[in-house]
C-alpha positions in Angstrom: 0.0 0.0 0.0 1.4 3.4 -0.8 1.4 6.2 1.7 0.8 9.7 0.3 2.4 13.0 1.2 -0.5 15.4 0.4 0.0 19.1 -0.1 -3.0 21.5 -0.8 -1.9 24.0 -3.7 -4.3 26.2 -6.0 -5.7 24.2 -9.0 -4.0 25.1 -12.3 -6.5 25.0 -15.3 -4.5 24.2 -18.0 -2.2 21.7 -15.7 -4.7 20.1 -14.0 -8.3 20.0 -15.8 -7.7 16.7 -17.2 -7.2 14.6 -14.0 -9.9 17.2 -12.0 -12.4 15.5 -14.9 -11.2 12.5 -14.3 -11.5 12.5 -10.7 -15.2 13.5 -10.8 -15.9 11.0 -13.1 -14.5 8.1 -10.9 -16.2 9.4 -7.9 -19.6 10.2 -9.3 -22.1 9.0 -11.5 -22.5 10.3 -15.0 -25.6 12.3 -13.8 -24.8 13.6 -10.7 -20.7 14.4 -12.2 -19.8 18.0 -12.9 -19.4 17.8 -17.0 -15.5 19.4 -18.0 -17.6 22.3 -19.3 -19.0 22.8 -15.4 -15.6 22.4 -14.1 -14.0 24.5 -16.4 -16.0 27.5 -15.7 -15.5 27.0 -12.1 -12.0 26.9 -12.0 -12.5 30.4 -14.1 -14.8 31.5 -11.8 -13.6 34.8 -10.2 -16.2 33.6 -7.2 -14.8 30.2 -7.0 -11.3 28.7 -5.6 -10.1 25.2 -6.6 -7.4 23.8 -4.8 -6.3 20.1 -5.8 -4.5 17.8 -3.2 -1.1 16.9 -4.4 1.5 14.0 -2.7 5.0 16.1 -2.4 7.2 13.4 -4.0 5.3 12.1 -7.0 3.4 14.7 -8.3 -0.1 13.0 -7.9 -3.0 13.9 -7.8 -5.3 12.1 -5.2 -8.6 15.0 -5.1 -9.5 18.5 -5.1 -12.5 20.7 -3.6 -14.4 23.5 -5.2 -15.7 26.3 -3.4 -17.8 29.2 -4.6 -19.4 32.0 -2.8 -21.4 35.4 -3.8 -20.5 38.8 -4.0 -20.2 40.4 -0.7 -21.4 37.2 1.4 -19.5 36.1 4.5 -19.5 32.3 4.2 -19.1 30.2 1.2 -20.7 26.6 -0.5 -18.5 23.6 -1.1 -19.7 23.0 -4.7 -17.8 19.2 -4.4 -14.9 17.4 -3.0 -13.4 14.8 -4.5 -10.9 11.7 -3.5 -9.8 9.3 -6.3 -10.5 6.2 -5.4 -6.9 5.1 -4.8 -6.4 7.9 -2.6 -9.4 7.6 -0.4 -8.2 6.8 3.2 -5.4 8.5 2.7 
């Protein structure tokens, strides 16, 4: 069994899109999943913050959480957070 590192670090669009679709898809079914255009838009949300968990020494990516908020509010929704499923546990 591996043991993960994790680091939390602000979600990259262009970098990391790919396995954040991924992710979702492996963790939800196809009609509750965020589509890529959904998750797209959030991570270019200016009201939104994507942060993707990371291990230090391989580079992967094991999950990520989306949160969003409105203009001027003082608390904010978890949209989704997501573990791959080789990852949860960890």
């Amino acid at each position: 069994m591996h043991v993960f590192d994790f680091e939390m670090r602000g979600a990259q669009r262009a970098l990391d899109l790919d396995r954040i679709v991924e992710i979702e898809r492996a963790c939800f079914p196809e009609k509750l999943a965020y589509t890529r255009d959904e998750l797209r838009r959030f991570l270019r949300a200016p009201n939104a913050q994507c942060m993707v968990a990371v291990d230090r020494t391989t580079g992967f990516m094991g999950g990520f959480v989306i949160v969003s908020w409105r203009k001027g509010a003082k608390v904010g929704y978890v949209q989704t957070i997501d573990v791959a499923p080789d990852a949860q546990g960890h």
